[in-house]
N, C-alpha and C positions, 0 to 999 in steps of 0.2 A: 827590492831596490828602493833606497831611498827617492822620496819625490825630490829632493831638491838635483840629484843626480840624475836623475830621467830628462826633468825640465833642462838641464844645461846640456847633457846627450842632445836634446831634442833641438834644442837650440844653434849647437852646433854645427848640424845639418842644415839648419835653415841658414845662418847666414854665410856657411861655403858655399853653400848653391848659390846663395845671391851675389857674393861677390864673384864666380866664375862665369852668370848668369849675365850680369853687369858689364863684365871685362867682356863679353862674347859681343855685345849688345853695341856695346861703345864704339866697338874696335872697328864693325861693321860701318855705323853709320859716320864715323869719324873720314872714313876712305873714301866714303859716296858725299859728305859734306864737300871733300877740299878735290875730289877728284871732277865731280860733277859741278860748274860754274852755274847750273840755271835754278839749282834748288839753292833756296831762302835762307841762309844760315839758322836764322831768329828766328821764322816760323818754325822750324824743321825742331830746332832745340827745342823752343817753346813744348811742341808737342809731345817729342821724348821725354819732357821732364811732367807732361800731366800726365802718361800713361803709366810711368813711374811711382806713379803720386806723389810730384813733389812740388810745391806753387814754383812757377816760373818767377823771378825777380823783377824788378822792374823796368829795370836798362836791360839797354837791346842783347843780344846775346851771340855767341859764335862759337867755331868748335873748342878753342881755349877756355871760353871761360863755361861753356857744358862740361869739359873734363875736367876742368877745375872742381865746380862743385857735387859732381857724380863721383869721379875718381878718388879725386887728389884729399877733398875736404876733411879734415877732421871734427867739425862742428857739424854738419849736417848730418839729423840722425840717417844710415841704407846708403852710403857711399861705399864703395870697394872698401880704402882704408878706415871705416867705421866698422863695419862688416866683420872683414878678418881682427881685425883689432877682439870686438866683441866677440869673437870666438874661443879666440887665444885666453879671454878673460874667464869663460865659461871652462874652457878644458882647463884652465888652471886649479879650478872650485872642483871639476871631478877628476881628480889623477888618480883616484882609486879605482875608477870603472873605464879609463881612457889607456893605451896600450902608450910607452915610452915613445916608440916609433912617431904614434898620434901628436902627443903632445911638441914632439920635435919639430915636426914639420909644421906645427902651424908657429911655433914659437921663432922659427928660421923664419918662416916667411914672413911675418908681422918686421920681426928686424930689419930683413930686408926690402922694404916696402920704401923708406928711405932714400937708398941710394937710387932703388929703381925709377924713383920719382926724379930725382936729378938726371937720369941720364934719360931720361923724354923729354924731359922740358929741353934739353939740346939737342936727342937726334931724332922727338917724334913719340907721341903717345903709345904706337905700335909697342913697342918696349915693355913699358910697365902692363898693357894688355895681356901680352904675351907670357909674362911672368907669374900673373896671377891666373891662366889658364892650366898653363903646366905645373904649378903648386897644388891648384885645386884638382887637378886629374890626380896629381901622388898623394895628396890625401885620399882620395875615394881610394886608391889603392890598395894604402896601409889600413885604411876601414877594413879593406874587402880580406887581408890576408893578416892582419894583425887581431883583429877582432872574434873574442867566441858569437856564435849565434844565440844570444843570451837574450834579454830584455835591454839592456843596455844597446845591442847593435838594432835593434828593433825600432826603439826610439831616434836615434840617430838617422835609417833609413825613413823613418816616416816624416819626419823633420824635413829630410833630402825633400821628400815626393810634394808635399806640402809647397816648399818654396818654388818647385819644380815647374808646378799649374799655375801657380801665381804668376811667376814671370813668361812662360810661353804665352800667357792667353793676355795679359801687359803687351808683349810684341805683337800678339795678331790683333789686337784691340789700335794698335796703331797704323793698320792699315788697311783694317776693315771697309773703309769706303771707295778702297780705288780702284782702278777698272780692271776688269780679269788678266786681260792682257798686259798689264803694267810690269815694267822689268822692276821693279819695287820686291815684287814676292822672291825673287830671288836673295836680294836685301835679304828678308823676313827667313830664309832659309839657311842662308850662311851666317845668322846670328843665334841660331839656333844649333845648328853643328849639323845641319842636317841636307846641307846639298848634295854632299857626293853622293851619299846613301839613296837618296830620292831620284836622284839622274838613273841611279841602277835599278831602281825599283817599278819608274815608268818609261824607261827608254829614252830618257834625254826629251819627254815633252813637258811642257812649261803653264798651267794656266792657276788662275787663283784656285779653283775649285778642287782642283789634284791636291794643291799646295795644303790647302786646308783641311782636307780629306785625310792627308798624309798626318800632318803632326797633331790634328784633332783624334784621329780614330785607326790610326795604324796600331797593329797589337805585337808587332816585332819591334819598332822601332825605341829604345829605351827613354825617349825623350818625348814622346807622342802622349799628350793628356790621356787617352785611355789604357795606356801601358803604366804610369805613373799611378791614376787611380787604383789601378789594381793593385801596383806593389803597394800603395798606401794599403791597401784592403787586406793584403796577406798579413801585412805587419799588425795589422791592429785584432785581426784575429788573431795571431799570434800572443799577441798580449793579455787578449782576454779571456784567463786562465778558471771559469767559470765552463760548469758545462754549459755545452750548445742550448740554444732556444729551440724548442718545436714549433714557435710563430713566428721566428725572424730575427732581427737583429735588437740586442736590448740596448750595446752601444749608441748614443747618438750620436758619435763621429763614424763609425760605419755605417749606422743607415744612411746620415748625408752624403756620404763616398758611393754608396752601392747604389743610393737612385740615379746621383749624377754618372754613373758605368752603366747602368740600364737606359737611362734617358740615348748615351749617345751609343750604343752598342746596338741599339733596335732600332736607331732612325730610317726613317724612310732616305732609298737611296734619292742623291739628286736634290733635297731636301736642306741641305748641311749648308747653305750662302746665305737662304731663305729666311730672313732677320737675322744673319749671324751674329752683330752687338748686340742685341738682345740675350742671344744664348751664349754670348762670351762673358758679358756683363754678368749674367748668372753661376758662371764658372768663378767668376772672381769673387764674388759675393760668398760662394759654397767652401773656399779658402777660410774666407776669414772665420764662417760660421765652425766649419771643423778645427780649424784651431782654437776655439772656444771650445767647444766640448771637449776637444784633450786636454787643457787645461784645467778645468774642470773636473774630471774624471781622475786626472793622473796628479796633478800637478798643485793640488790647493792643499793648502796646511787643514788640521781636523783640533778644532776647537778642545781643548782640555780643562778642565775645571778643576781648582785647586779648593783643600779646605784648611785654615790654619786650625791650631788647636782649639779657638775658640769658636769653632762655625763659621766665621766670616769667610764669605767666599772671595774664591780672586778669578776676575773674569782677563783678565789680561795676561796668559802665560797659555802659549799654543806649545801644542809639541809639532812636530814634522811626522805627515803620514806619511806611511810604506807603503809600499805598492806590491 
C-alpha cells in the first residue's frame, strides 16, 4: 500500500473518532452547564477547552460561545466541523483503498453539517451533537462491513484506537481531582458512552475508583483504554509483515503500546487513584509519542537520488514509499 494512502486511512480514523468523541463530550457538559445553575460557566469552559488543548480566549466564556469554538468553528484547527471536514479531505486523496459506501457517508455528512448547524443555533446544540454521533457510528459501520481486513482497514482501525486514548484519558484528566463521591463522574461516564454499560457491570454502584477502574482497565468494554491499546496492538502486529522477533518487539510504536498494556494490566489492585494525573498524563504523552513512530515507520517519503547524464546529482526529487 502506498504511504501516502495509509497515512490518509490512518487519518481518517483519527479525526472520526475525534469529532464523535467531541460531539459525545460537548453534548454532556452542555446539559450539566445550563441545567446545573451553581457551576461556572467560564471556569468550567475554561477547563474543557485546556483538557482539549486548546488556549482558552480571553473574554469570558459560556456554553455558546464553547460550542461555537469546539463545534461550530471552521478556523480553529480539532473542532467537530474541522475534524470531519479533514476527513472527507483525506478520503477524497484515497478513493482507491476507501469502499463507495465510505466515502459517501462522510461526504453526506460534511454537507450536512450546515444546515445541522442552523437548526441548533434555534432549537439547541442537542441537534447538531446528535447528528454527528449517529454519522459517526454509520461510519464505524460501513468500516466494519464494507471494508477487506487488508492493510488499509488496519490503518484506519489504528488511527480509531489512537485517537480513542487521547480523548478518554483528555475527559478523565478533567476530573481527576475531584472527590470520589462527586456526581461529576457520572458526567465523565455518559460522555463517554459508557453509563448504561457500567450500571450493569457494578450493580448501579457509583464511586470514582470503579469509574476509573472501568474505563481505564476494563478488557470487555470497547472504549476502555486497555481494550483500545490492545486493538491498537493487534493492528500494528498485523501490519508488521516481517517475521516475529525472538527478543520482542522491534516496532517502536508497539513496544510503546505493549508497555503502556503491561504497565496498567499488572497494576496493583486499589492502586489505580494513587497519582492518577500523573499516570494519565503519561497516557497522553504515550499518544503523541506512538503516533510519531507510525509516522515514521509507515508514513515518510524514502529519499531518491537522481543522476542527469552528466553526473550532476539531483537531491530534491523524493519518490513515495510503499509499505
Amino acid at each position: 500500500m502506498l504511504a501516502r494512502n495509509a497515512e490518509s486511512l490512518y487519518w481518517i480514523g483519527r479525526y472520526v473518532e475525534r469529532a464523535d468523541d467531541l460531539a459525545r463530550i460537548l453534548d454532556v457538559a452542555v446539559h450539566h452547564l445550563l441545567e446545573d445553575s451553581t457551576v461556572d460557566p467560564d471556569r468550567a469552559s475554561r477547563v474543557l477547552l485546556r483538557v482539549l488543548g486548546t488556549n482558552p480566549p480571553d473574554g469570558p466564556l459560556d456554553v455558546w460561545s464553547l460550542t461555537e469554538r469546539v463545534a461550530y468553528s471552521r478556523e480553529d484547527s480539532g473542532s467537530i466541523v474541522d475534524s470531519l471536514t479533514s476527513a472527507r479531505d483525506n478520503a477524497r486523496g484515497a478513493r482507491e483503498v476507501t469502499s463507495a459506501e465510505m466515502w459517501e457517508c462522510l461526504n453526506t455528512t460534511v454537507n450536512g453539517l450546515a444546515s445541522r448547524e442552523r437548526a441548533a443555533r434555534l432549537l439547541g446544540p442537542h441537534e447538531f451533537f446528535r447528528y454527528v454521533e449517529e454519522r459517526a457510528a454509520m461510519f464505524a459501520g460501513l468500516v466494519d462491513t464494507t471494508l477487506s481486513r487488508d492493510d488499509g482497514y488496519r490503518f484506519l482501525i489504528l488511527g480509531r484506537s489512537v485517537e480513542r486514548i487521547d480523548m478518554l484519558v483528555r475527559l478523565l484528566l478533567s476530573r481527576a481531582g475531584d472527590r470520589a463521591s462527586s456526581p461529576s463522574w457520572v458526567t465523565v461516564l455518559r460522555s463517554a458512552g459508557a453509563h448504561d454499560t457500567y450500571l450493569r457491570t457494578y450493580r448501579g454502584a457509583l464511586d470514582a475508583g470503579r469509574v476509573v477502574e472501568f474505563l481505564l482497565l476494563d478488557r470487555l468494554f470497547p472504549r476502555s483504554v486497555f481494550h483500545t491499546i490492545r486493538t491498537a496492538e493487534v493492528a500494528l502486529e498485523e501490519l508488521d509483515h516481517r517475521p516475529r522477533s525472538r527478543i520482542g518487539a522491534r516496532a517502536e510504536a508497539l513496544r510503546l503500546l505493549g508497555r503502556a498494556r503491561s504497565e496498567l494490566e499488572f497494576l496493583r489492585p486499589g492502586m489505580l487513584l494513587e497519582d492518577l494525573q500523573t499516570r494519565l498524563l503519561s497516557l497522553l504523552e504515550l499518544c503523541t509519542e506512538v503516533n510519531e513512530a507510525v509516522a515514521l515507520q509507515y508514513f515518510h517519503s524514502a529519499p531518491w537520488v537522481a543522476w542527469t547524464d552528466a553526473g550532476t546529482r539531483v537531491d530534491d526529487v523524493h519518490v513515495e514509499a510503499e509499505l
